[in-house]
VOSE-314835 format. One record per residue: chain; x, y, z of N, C-alpha, C, O, CB in turn; residue in one letter; residue number from 1. Coordinates in nm, 4 decimals, padded with zeros to 6 digits, always signed. Each point is the difference from the previous one (the first is absolute). Glycine has a CB too. Layout:
REM residues N
cadena  n_u  n_v  n_w  ca_u  ca_v  ca_w  c_u  c_v  c_w  o_u  o_v  o_w  cb_u  cb_v  cb_w  residuo  num
A  X  Y  Z  X  Y  Z  X  Y  Z  X  Y  Z  X  Y  Z  A  NUM
...
//
This chain:
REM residues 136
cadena  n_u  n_v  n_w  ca_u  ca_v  ca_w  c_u  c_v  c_w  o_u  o_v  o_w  cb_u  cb_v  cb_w  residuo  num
A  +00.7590  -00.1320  +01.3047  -00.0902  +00.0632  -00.0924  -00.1233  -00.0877  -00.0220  -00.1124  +00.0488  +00.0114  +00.3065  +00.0673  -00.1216  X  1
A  -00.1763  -00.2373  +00.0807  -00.1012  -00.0871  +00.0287  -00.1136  -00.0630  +00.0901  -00.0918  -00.0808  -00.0140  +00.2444  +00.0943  -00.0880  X  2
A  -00.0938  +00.0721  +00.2100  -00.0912  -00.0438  +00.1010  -00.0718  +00.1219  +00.0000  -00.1195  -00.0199  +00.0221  +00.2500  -00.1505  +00.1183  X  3
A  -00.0926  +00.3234  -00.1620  -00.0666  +00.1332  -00.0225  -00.1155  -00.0575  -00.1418  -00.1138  +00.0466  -00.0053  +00.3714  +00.1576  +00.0990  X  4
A  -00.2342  -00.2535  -00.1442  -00.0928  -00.0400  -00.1458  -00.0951  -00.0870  +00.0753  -00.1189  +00.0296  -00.0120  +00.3043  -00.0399  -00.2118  X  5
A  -00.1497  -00.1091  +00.3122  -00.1417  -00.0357  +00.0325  -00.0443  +00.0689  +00.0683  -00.1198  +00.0146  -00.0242  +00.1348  -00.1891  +00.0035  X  6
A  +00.0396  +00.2632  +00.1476  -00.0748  +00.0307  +00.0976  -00.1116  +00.1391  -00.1175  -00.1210  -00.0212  +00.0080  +00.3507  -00.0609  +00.2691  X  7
A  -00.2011  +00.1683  -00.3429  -00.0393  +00.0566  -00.0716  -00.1561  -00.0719  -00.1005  -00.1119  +00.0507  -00.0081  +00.3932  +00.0500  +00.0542  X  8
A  -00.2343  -00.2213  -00.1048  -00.1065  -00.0583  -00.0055  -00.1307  -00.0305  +00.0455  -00.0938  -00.0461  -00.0650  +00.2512  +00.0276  +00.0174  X  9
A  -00.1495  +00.0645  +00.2224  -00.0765  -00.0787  +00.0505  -00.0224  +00.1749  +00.0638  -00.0730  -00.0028  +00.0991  +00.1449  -00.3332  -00.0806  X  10
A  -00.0354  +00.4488  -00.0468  -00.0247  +00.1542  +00.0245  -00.1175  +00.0585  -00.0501  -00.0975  +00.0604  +00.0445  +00.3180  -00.0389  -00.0505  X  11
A  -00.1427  -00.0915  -00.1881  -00.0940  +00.0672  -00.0983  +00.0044  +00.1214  -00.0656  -00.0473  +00.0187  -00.1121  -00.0567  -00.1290  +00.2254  X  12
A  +00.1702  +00.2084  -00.0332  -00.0569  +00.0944  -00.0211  +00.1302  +00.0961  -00.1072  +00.1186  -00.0221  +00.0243  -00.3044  -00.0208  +00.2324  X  13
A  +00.1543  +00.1280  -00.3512  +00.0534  +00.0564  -00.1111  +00.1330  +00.0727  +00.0476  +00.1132  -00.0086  -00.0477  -00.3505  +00.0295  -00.0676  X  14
A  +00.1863  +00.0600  +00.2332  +00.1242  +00.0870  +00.0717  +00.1302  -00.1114  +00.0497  +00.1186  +00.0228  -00.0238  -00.3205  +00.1798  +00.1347  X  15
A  +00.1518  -00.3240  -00.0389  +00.1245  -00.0491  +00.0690  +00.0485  -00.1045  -00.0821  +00.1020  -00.0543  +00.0426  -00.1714  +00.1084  +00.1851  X  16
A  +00.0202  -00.0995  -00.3414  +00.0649  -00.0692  -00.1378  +00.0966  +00.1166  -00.0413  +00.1181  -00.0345  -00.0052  -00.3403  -00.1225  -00.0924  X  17
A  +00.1876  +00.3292  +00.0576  +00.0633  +00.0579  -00.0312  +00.1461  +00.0273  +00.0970  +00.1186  +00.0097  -00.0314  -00.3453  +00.0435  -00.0966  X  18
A  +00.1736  -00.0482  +00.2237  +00.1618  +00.0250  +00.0927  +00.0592  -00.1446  +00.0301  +00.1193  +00.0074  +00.0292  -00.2011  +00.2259  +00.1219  X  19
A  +00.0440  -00.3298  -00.1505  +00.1067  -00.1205  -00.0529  +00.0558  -00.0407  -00.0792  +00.0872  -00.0866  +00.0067  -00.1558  +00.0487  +00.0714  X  20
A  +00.0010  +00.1316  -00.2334  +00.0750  -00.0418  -00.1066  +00.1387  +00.1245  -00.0107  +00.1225  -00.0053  -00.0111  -00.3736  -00.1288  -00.1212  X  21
A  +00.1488  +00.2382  +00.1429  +00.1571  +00.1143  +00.0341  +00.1218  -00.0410  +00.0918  +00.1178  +00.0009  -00.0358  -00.2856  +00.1871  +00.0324  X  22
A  +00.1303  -00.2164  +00.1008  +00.0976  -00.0391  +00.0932  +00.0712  -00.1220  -00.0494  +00.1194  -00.0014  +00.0300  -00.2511  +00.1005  +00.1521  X  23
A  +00.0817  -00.2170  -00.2604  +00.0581  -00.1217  -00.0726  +00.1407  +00.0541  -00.0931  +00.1199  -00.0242  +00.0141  -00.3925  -00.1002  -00.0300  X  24
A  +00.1653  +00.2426  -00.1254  +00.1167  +00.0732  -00.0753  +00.1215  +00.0768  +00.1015  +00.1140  -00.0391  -00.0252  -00.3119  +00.0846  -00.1743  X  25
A  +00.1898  +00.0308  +00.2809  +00.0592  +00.0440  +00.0970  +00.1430  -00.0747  +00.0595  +00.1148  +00.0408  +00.0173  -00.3589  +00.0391  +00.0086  X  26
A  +00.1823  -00.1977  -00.0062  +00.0859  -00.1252  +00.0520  +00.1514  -00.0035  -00.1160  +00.0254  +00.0552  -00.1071  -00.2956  -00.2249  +00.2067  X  27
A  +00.3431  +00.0761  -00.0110  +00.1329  +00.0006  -00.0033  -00.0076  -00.0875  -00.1411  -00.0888  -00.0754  -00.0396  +00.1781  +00.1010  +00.3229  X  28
A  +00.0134  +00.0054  -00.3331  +00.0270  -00.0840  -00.1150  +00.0523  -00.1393  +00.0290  +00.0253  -00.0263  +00.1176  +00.0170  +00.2327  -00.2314  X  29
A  -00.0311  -00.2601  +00.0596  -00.0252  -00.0336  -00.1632  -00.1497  -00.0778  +00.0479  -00.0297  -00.0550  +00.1061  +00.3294  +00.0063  -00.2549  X  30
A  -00.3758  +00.0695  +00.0258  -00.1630  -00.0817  +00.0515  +00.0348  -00.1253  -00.0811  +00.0003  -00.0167  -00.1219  -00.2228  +00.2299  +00.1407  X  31
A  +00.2565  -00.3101  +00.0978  +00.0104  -00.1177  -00.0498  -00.0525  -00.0875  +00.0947  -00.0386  +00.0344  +00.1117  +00.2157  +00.0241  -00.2447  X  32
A  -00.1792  -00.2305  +00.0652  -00.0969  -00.1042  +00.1118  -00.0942  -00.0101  -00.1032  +00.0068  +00.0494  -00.1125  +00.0141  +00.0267  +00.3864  X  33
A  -00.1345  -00.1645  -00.2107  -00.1444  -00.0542  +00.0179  -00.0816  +00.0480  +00.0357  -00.1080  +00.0220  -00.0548  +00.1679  -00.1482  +00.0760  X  34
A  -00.0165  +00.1567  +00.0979  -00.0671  +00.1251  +00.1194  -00.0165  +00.0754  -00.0763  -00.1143  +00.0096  -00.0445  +00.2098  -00.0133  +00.2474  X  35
A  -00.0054  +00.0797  -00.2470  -00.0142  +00.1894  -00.0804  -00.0856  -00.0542  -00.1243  -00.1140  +00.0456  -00.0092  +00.4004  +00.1155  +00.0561  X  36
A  -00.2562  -00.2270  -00.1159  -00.0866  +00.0033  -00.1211  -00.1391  -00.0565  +00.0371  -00.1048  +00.0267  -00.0588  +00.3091  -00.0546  -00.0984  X  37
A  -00.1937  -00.0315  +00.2342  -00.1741  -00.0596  +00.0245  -00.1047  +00.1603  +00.1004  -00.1165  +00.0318  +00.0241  +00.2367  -00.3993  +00.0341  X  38
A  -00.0028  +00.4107  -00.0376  -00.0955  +00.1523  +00.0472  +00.0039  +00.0802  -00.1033  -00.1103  +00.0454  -00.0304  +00.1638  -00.0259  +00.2645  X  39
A  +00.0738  +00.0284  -00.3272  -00.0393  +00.0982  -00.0743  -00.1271  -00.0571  -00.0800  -00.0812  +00.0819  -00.0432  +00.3252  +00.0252  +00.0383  X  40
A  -00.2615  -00.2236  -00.0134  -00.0929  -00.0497  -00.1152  -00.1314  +00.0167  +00.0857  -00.1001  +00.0395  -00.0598  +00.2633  -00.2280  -00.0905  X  41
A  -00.1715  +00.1612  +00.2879  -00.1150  +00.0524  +00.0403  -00.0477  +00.1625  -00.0190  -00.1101  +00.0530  -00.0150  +00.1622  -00.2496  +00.1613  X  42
A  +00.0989  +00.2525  -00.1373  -00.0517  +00.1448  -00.0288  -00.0852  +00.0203  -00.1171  -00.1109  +00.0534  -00.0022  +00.3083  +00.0184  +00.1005  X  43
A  -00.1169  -00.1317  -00.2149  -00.0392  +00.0313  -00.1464  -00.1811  -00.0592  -00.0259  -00.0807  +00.0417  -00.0832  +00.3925  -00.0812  -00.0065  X  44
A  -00.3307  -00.0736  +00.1995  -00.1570  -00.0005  -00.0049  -00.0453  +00.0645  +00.0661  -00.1211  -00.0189  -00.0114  +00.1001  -00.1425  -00.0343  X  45
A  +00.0458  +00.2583  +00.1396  -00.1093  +00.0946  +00.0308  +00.0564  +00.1164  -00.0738  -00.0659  +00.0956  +00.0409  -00.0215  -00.1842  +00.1955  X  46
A  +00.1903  +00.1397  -00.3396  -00.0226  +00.0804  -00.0735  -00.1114  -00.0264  -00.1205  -00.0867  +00.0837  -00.0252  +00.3131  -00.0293  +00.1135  X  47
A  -00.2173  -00.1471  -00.1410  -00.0631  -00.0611  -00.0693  -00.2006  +00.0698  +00.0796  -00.0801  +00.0887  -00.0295  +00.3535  -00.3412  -00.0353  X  48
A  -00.2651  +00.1587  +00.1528  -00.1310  +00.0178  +00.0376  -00.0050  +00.1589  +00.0123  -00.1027  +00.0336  -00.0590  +00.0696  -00.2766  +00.1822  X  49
A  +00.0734  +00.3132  -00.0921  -00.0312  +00.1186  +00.0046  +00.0329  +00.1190  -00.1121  +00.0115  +00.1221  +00.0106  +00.0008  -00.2185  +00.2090  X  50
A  -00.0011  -00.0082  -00.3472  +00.0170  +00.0756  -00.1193  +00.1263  +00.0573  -00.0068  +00.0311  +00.0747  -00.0928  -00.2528  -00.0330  +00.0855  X  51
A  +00.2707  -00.0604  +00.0663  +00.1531  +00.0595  -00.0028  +00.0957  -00.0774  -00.0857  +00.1077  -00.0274  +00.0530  -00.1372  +00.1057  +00.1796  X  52
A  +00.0089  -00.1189  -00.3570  +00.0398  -00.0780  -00.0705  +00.1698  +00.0495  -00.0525  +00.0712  -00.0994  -00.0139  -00.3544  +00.0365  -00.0338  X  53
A  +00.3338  +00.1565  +00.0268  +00.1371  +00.0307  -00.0257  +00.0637  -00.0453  +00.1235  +00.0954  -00.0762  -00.0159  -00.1311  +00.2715  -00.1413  X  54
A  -00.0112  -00.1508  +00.3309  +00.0597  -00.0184  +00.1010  -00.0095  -00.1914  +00.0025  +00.0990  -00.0680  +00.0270  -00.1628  +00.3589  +00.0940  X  55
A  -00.0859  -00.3569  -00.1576  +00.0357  -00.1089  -00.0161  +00.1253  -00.1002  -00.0745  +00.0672  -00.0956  +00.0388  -00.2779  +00.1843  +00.0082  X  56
A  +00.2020  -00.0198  -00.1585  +00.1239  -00.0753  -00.0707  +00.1419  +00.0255  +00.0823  +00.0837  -00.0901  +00.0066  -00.2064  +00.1260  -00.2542  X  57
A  +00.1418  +00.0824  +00.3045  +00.1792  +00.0367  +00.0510  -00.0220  -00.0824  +00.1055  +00.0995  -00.0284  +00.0667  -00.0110  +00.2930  -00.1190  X  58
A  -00.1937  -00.3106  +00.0849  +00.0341  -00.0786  +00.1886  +00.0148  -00.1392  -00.0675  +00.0868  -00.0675  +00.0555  -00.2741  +00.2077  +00.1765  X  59
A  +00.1276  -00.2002  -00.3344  +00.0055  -00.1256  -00.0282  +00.1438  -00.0158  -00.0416  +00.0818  -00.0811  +00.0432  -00.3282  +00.0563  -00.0998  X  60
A  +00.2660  +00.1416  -00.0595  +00.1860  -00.0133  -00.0380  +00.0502  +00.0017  +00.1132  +00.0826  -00.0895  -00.0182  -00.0458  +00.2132  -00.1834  X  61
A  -00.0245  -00.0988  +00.2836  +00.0581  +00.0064  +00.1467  +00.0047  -00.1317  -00.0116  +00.0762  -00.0531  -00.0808  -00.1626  +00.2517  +00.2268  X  62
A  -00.0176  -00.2878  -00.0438  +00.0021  -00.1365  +00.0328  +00.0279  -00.0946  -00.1019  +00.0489  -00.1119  +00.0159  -00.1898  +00.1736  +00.1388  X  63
A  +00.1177  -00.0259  -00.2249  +00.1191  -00.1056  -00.1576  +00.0805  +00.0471  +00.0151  +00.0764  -00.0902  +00.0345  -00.1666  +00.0422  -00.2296  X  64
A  +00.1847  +00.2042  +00.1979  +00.1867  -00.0516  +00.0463  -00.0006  -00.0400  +00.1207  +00.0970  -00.0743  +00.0146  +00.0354  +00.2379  -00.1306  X  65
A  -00.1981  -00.1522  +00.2222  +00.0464  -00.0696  +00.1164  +00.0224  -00.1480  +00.0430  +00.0662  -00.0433  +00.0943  -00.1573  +00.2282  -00.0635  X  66
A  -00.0009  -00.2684  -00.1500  -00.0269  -00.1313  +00.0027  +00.0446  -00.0227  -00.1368  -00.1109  -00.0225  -00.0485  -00.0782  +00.0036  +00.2231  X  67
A  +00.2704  +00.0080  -00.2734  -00.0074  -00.0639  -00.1037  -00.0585  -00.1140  -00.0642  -00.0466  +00.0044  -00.1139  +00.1776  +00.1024  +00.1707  X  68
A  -00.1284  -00.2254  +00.0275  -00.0409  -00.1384  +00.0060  -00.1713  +00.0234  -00.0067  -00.0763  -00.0616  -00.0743  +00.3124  -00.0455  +00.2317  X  69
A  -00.2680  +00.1981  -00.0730  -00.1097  +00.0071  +00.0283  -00.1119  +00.0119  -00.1162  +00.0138  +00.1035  -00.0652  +00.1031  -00.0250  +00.2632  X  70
A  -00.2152  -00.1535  -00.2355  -00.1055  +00.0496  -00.1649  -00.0482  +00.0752  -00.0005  -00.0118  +00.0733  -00.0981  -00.0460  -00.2068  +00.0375  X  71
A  -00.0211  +00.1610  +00.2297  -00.1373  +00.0554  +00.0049  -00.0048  +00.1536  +00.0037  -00.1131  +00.0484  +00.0021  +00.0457  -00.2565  +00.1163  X  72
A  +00.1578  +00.2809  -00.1173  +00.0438  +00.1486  -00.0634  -00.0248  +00.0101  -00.1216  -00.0676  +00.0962  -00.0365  +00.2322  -00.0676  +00.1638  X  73
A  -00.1132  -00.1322  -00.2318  +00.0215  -00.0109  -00.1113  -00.2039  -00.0303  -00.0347  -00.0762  +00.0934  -00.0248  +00.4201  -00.1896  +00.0317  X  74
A  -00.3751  -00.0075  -00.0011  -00.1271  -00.0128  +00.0083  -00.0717  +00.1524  +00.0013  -00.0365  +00.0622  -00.0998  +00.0822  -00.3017  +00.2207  X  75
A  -00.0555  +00.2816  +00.0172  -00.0771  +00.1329  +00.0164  +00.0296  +00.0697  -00.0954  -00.0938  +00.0242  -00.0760  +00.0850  -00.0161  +00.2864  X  76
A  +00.1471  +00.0522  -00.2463  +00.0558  +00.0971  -00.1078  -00.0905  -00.0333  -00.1656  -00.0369  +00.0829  -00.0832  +00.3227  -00.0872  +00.2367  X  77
A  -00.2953  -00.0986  -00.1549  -00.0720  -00.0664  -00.1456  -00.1253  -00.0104  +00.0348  -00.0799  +00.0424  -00.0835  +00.2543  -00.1849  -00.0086  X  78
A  -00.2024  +00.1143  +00.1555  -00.1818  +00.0147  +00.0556  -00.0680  +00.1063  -00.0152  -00.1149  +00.0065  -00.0438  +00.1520  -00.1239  +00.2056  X  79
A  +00.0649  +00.2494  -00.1084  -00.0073  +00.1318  -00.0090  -00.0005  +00.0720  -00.1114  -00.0554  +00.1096  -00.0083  +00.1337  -00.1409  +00.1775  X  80
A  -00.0204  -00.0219  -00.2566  +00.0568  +00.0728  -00.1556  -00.1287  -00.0951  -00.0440  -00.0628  +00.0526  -00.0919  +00.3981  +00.0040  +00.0483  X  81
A  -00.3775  -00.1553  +00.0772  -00.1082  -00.0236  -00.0992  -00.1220  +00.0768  +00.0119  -00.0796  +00.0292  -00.0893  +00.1634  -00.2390  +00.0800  X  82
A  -00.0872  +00.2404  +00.1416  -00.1299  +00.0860  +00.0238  +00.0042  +00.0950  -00.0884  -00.0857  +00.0133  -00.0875  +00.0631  -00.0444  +00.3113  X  83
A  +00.1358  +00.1157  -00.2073  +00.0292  +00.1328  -00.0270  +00.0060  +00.0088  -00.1966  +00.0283  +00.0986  -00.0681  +00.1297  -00.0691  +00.3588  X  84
A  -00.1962  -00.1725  -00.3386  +00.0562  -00.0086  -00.1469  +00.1782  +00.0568  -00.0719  +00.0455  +00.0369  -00.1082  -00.3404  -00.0002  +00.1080  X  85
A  +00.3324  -00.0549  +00.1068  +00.1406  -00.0021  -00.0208  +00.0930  -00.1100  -00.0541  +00.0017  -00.1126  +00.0497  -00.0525  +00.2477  +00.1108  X  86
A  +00.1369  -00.0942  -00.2759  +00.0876  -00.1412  -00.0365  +00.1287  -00.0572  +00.0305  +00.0771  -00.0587  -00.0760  -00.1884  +00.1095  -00.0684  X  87
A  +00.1223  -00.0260  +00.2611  +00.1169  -00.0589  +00.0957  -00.0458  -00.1001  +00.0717  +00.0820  -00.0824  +00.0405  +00.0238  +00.2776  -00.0126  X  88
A  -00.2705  -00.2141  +00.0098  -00.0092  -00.0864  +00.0388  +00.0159  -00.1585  -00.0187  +00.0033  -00.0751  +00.0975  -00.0782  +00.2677  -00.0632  X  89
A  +00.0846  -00.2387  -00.1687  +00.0742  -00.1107  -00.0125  +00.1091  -00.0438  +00.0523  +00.0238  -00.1103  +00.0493  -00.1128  +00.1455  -00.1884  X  90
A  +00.1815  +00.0929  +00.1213  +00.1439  -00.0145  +00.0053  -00.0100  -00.0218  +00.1733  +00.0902  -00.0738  +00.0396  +00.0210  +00.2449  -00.2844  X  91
A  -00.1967  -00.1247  +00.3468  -00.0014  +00.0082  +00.1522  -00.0537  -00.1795  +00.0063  +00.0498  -00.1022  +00.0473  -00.1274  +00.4310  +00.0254  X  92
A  -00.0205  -00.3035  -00.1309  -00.0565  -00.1633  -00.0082  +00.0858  -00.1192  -00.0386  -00.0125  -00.1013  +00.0688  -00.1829  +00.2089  -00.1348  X  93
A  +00.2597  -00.1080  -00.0102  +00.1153  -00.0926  -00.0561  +00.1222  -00.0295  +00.1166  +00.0429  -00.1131  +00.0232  -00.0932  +00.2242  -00.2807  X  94
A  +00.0970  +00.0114  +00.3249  +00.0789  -00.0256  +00.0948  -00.0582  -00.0620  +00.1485  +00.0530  -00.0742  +00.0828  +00.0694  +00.2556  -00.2206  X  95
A  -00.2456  -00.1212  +00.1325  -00.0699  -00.1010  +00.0934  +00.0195  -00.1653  +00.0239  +00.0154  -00.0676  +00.1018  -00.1611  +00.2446  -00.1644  X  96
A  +00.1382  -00.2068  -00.0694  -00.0319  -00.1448  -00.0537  +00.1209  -00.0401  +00.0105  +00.0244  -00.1139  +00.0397  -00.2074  +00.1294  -00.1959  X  97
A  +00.3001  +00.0904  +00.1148  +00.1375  -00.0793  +00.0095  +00.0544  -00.0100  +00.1475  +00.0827  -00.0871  +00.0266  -00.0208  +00.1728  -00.2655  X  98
A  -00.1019  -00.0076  +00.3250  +00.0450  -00.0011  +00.1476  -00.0615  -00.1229  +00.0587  +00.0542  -00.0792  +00.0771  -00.0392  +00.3362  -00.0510  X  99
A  -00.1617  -00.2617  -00.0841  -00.0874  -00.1315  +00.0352  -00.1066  -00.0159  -00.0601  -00.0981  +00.0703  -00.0242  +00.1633  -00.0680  +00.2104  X  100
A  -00.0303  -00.1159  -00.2098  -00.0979  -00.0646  -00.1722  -00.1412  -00.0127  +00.0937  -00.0930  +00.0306  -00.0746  +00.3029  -00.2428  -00.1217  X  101
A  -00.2676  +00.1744  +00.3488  -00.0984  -00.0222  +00.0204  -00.1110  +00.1302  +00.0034  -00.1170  +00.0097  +00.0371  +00.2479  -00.2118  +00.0583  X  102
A  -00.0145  +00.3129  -00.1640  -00.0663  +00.1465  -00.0218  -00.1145  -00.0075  -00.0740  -00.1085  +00.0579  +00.0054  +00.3113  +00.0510  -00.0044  X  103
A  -00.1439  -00.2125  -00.0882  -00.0932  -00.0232  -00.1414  -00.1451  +00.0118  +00.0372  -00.0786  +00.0944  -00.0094  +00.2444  -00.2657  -00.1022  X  104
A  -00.1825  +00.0146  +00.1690  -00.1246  -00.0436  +00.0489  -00.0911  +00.1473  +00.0390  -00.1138  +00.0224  -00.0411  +00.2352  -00.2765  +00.1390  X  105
A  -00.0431  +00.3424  -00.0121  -00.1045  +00.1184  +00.0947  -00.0052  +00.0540  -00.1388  -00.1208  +00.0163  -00.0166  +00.1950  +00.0552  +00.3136  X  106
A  -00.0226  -00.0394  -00.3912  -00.0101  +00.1277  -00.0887  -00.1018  -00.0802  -00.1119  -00.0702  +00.0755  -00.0672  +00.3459  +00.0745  +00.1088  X  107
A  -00.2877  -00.2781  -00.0640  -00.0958  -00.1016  -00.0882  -00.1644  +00.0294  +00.1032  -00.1149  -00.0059  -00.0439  +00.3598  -00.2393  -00.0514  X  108
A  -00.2163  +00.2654  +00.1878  -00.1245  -00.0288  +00.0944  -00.0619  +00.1705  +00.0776  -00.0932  +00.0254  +00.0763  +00.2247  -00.3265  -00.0081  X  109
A  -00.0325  +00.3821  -00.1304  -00.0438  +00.1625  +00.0707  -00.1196  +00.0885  -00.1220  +00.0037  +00.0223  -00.1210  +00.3078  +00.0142  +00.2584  X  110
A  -00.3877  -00.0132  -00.0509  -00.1113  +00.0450  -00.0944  +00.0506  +00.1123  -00.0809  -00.0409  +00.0138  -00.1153  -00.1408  -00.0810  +00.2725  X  111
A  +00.2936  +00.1734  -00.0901  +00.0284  +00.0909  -00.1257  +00.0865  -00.0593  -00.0734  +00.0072  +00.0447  -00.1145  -00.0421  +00.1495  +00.2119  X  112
A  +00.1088  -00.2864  -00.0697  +00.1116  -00.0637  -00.1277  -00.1031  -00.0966  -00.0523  +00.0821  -00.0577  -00.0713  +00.1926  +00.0596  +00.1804  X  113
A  -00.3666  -00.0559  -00.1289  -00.1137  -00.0821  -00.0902  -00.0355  +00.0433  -00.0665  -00.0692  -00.0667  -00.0768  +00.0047  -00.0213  +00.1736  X  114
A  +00.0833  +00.2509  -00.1266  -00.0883  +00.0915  -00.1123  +00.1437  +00.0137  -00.0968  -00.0004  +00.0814  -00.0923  -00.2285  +00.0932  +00.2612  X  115
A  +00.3135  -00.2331  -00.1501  +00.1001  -00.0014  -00.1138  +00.0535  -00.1695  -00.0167  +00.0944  -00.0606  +00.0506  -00.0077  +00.3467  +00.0089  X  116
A  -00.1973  -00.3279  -00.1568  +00.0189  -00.1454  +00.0267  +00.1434  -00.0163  -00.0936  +00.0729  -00.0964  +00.0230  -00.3650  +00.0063  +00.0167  X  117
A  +00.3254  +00.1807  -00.1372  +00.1206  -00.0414  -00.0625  +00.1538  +00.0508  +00.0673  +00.1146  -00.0400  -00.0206  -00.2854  +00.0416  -00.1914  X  118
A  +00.1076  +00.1185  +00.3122  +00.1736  -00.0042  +00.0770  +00.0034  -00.1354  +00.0796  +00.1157  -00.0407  +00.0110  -00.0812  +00.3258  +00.0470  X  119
A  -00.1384  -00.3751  +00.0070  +00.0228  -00.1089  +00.0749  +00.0511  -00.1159  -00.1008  +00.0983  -00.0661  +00.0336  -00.2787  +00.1472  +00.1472  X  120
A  +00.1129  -00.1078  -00.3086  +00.0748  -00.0838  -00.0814  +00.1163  +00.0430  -00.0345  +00.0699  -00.1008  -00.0111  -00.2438  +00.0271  -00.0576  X  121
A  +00.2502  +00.1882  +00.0396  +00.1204  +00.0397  -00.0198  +00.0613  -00.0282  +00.1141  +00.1065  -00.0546  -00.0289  -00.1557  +00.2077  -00.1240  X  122
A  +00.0392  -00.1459  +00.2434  +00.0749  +00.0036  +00.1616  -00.0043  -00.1555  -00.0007  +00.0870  -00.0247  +00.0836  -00.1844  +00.2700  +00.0770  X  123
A  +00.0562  -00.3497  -00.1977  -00.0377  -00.1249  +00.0103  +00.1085  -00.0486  -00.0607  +00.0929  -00.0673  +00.0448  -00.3286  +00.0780  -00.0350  X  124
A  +00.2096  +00.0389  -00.1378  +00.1207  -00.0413  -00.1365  +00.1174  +00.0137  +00.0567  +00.0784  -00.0948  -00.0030  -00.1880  +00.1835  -00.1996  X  125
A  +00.1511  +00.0574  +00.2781  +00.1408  +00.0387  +00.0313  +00.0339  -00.1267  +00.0761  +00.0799  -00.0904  -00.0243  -00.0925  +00.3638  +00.0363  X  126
A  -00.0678  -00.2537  +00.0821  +00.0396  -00.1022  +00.1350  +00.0369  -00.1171  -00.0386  +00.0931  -00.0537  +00.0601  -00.2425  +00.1382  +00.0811  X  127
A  +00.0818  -00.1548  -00.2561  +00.0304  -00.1656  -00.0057  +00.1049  +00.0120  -00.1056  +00.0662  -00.1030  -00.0130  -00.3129  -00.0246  +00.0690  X  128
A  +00.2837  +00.2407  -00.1460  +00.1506  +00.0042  -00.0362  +00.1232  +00.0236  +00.1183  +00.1042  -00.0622  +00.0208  -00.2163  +00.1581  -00.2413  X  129
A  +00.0553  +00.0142  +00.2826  +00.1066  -00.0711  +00.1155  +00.0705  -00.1156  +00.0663  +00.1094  -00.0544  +00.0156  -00.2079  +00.1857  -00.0096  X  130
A  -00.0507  -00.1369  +00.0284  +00.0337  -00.1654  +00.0758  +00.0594  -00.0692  -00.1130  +00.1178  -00.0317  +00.0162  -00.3296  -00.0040  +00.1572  X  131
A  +00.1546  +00.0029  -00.2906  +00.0627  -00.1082  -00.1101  +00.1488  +00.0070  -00.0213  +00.0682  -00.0841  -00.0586  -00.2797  +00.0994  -00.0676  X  132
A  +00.2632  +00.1265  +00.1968  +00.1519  +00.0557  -00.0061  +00.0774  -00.0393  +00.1129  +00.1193  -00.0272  +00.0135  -00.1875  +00.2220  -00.1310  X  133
A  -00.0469  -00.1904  +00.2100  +00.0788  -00.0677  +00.1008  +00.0388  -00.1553  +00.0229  +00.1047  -00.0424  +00.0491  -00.2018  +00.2309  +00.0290  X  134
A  -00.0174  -00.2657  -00.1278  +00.0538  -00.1121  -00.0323  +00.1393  -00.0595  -00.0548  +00.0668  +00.0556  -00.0872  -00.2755  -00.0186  +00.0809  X  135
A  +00.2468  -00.1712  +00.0768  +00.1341  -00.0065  -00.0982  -00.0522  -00.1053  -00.0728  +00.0641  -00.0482  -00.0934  +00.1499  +00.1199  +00.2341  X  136
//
């Protein structure tokens, strides 16, 4: 599936993104790996880019169950809800940070998460209670 995502990349074009992502959903279960989630999440940015913002979010939930470990689903999902002025996005953002704290830094430094300078100090706070928890 991953190698259909780059070669597609380098296509461009709206129609054959669309029949790789059908054919992806199509595919055998269970969507699991690195692989699968690092494509559905490509899907969910060209839903995204093409305004397809409901189809964006189900491809990103996709590649977050396929990768659990993985942030950067989690990231997009909260990136997304911030655009959209939605309030789940913390809660997407927070798990980001807990899958991987160096989430922080991108979401301190992303021009649409800078226009909420107090979800980044809240997300700051969480994080260094964490860590202070994790300490022994």
């Amino acid at each position: 599936m991953w190698d259909g995502v780059q070669s597609a990349r380098m296509v461009d074009t709206d129609q054959t993104r669309e029949q790789l992502v059908a054919s992806a959903l199509d595919g055998p279960l269970p969507f699991e790996g690195i692989f699968v989630a690092q494509s559905f999440l490509e899907f969910a940015r060209w839903a995204y880019r093409a305004a397809r913002h409901d189809d964006a979010v189900r491809l990103a939930g996709l590649a977050a169950q396929a990768d659990p470990s993985w942030a950067e689903p989690d990231f997009f999902l909260g990136w997304h809800a911030l655009l959209r002025g939605q309030a789940e996005a913390e809660a997407w953002l927070m798990r980001a940070v807990e899958k991987d704290h160096r989430v922080l830094f991108r979401i301190a430094n992303d021009d649409v998460c800078k226009r909420r300078p107090a979800l980044i100090r809240h997300l700051t706070e969480q994080y260094r209670v964490e860590l202070m928890r994790s300490v022994p």
